[in-house]
N, C-alpha and C positions, 0 to 999 in steps of 0.2 A: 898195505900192498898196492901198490901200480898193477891196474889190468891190462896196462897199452902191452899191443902186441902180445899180451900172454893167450896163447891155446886153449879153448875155453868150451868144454861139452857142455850141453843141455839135453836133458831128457826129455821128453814131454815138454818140446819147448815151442810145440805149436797148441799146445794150449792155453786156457785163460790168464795163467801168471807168466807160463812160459814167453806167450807175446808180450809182454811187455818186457821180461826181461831181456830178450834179444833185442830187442828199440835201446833199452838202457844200457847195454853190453856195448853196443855198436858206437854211441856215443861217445864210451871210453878206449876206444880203437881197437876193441879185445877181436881175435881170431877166434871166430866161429863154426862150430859144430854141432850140427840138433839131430837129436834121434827120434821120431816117433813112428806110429803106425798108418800116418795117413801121405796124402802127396800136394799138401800145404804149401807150397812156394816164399820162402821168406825172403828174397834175396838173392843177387845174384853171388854177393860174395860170401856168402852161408855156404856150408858144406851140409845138406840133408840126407841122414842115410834113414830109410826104412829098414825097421828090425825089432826082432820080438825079442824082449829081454829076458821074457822065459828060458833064453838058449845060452847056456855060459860064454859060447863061442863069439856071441854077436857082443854082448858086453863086451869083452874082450877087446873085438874091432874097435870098438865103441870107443875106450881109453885110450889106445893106441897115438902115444905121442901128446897127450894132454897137457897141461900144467895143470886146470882147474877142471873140478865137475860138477856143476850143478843138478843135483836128482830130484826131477819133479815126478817125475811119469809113477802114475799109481792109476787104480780105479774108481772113478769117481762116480756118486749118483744119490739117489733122494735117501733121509734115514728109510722110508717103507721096503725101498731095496735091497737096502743095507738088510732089514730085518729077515724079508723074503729070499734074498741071495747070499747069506754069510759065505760062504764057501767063495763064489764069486766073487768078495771080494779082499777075503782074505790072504788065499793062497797068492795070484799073482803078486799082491804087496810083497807079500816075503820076499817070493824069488827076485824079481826085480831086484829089490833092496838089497839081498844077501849076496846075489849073483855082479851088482854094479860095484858095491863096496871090494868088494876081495880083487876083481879084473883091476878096479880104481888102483886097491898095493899094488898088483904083481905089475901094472903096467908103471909104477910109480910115478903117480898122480901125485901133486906135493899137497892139495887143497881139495875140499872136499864140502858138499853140502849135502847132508839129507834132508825132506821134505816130512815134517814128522805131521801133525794135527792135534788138534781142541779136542778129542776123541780120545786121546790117552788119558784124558782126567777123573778122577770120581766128581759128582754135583757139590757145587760149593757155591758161595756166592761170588767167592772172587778167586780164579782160577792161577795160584801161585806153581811157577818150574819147579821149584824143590817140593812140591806137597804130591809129585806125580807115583812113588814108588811108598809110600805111604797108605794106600789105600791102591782098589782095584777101579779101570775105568767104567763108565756108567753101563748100566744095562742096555739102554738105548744107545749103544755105540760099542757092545761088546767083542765082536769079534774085529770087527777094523781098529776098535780101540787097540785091543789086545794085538794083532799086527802089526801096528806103527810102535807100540813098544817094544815088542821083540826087537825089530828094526830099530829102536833106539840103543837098546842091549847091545847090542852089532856094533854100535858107534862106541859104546862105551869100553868095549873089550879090546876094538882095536886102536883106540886112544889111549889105553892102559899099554896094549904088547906092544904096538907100533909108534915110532917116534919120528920116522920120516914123512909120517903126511897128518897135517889139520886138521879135523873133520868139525863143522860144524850142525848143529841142530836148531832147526827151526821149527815153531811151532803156530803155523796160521788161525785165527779165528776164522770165523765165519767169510768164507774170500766172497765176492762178486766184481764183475766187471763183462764185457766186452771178450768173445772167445769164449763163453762161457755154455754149457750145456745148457737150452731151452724147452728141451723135451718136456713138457710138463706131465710123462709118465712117469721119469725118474730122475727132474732136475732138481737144485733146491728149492730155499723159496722164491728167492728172487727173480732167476731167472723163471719159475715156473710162474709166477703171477705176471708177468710182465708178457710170458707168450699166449699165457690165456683171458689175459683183459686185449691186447692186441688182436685177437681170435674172434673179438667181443660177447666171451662166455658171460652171459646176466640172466639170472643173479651169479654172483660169485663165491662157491662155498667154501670156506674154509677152516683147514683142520683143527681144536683144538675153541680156547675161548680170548685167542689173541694176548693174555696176559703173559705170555712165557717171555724172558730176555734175554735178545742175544747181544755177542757183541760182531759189527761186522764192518770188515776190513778192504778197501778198494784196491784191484789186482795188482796197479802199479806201487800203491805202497807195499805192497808185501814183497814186490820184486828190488825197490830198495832196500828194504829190511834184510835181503838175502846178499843182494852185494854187500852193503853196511858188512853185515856179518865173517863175511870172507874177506873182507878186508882187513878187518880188525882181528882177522884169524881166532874167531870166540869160539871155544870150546868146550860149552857147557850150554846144554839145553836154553834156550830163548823163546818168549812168547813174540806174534808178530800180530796187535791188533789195536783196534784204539783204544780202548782201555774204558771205555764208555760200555754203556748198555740200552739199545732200543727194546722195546715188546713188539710183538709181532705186531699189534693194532696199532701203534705209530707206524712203523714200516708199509701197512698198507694204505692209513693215508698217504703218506708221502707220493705213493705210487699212482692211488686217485687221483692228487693233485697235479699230477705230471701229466694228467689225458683230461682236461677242462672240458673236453668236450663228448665225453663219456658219462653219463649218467648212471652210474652203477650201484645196484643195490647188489650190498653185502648180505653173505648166511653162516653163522660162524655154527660150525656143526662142534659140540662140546662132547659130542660121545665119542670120538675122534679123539687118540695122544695127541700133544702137547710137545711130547720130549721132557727134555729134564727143564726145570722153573727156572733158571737163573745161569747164566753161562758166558762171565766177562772174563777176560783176560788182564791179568795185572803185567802191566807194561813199566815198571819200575830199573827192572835192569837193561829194556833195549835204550830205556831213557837218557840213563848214565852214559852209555852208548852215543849219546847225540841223533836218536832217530823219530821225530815227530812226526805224524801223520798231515798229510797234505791235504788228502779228497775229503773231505767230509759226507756223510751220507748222502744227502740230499743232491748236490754237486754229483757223485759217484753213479746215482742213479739216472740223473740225467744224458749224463752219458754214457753210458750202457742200455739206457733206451737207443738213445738216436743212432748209438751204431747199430740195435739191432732191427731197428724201425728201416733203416739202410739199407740190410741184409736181406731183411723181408720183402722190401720192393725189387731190390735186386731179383729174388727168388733163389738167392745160391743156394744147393741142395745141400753144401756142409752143414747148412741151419736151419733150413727149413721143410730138408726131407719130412718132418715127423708135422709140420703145419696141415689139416685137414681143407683139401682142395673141395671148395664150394661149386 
């Protein structure tokens, strides 16, 4: 598929994947439209509507005249909030999802993306698409797990009833990048070690005993992997990660090594989860695909430091409202 000129929603697309995907949309001359809940300015030739998708009404707008939709918008935040707020953040998932997909028919949308997640899977050492309804997702991920799959169910019934529109499913590892939540109440890890070695929190305590693995995937590649996918009109579940595995205890040197001039002593608190042991993405079929990963971690981390090393001098409050003023 050709995106030039085609009509093109994004959800959630002043977020961490969503910016990059509007940079890469723009590139292909696609007609743009982003919905989220903030007043993010992307452009002058972007079309921004603020709207709460909780409302069947505003999806509705939402679609309105599309060719494509890309659905990022979900709620994002650390597994402990996950554990502590299930409800928060299960319910909007659904609606969201339930309420874009069916406005996506009725307004006939030809092409379709949902944003599904790593989160649907039981633990395994290598996390295959077809092994997701086999077994139930991890305890450590239970109720947003259980959300994104409902939300996959969605995809899969109207890809069965309906034959006028694509829908594709994507399934991100572990994202980071640039745009990314920093709050190190309830970001992940990356971002949250990078605002509290920046903060110059020392010693630096960390959950768990560093050996868990994950695998993690730079924003812009994953906003590839999402065009890739609507391109190629795939319509069956897809992982989008690199297919490697870090432990957390490589991940935070890398991040030591990136602040040379930080002397930081680590404290790995062991009475602290962990999460699940072992958590890579088998990338076999976006392969077949023709979709290789570009940022490599260390590359990926550097710059998502220095934009937010940027941000923080700046002081823009979309990033650094939650930074503790000395």
């Amino acid at each position: 598929m050709n995106l030039k000129n085609k009509k093109i929603l994004i959800t959630g697309g002043t977020g961490m994947i969503g910016q990059q995907l509007v940079k890469l949309l723009l590139k292909e001359k696609a007609l743009l439209r982003v919905v989220s809940l903030d007043n993010l300015k992307l452009g002058e030739n972007i079309q921004h509507l603020k709207l709460d998708l909780r409302h069947f009404s505003n999806c509705i707008k939402s679609c309105k005249g599309m060719d494509v939709v890309f659905h990022l918008a979900g709620i994002k935040g650390s597994p402990k909030m996950a554990l502590e707020k299930p409800a928060s953040f299960m319910v909007p998932t659904i609606q969201f999802s339930f309420n874009m997909l069916e406005a996506a028919r009725q307004c006939g949308v030809k092409n379709y993306l949902f944003t599904s997640s790593v989160g649907v899977y039981s633990p395994k050492p290598v996390l295959k698409e077809d092994d997701v309804w086999r077994s139930f997702p991890s305890k450590n991920d239970w109720h947003a797990g259980w959300a994104k799959r409902l939300c996959e169910l969605q995809v899969d019934a109207f890809n069965k009833e309906y034959k006028n529109m694509k829908i594709s499913i994507v399934r991100p590892a572990n994202v980071y990048g640039p745009y990314d939540n920093f709050d190190p109440k309830n970001a992940m890890v990356i971002p949250s070690l990078i605002n509290r070695i920046v903060r110059g929190e020392n010693p630096l305590k960390i959950w768990g005993d560093g050996k868990a693995v994950r695998d993690f995937i730079f924003s812009r590649d994953v906003a590839r992997g999402m065009i890739l996918a609507i391109k190629k009109e795939i319509t069956y579940p897809i992982n989008l990660g690199s297919g490697k595995g870090n432990t957390i205890k490589e991940l935070v040197n890398y991040l030591i090594n990136l602040f040379p001039q930080k002397k930081i002593q680590l404290i790995w608190d062991k009475s602290k989860p962990s999460g699940d042991s072992r958590r890579i993405l088998s990338m076999k079929k976006m392969h077949k695909h023709g979709f290789k990963q570009k940022v490599i971690l260390k590359k990926g981390l550097k710059e998502t430091i220095d934009w937010y090393l940027l941000n923080y001098k700046k002081k823009d409050k979309r990033y650094n409202s939650f930074i503790e003023k000395k």
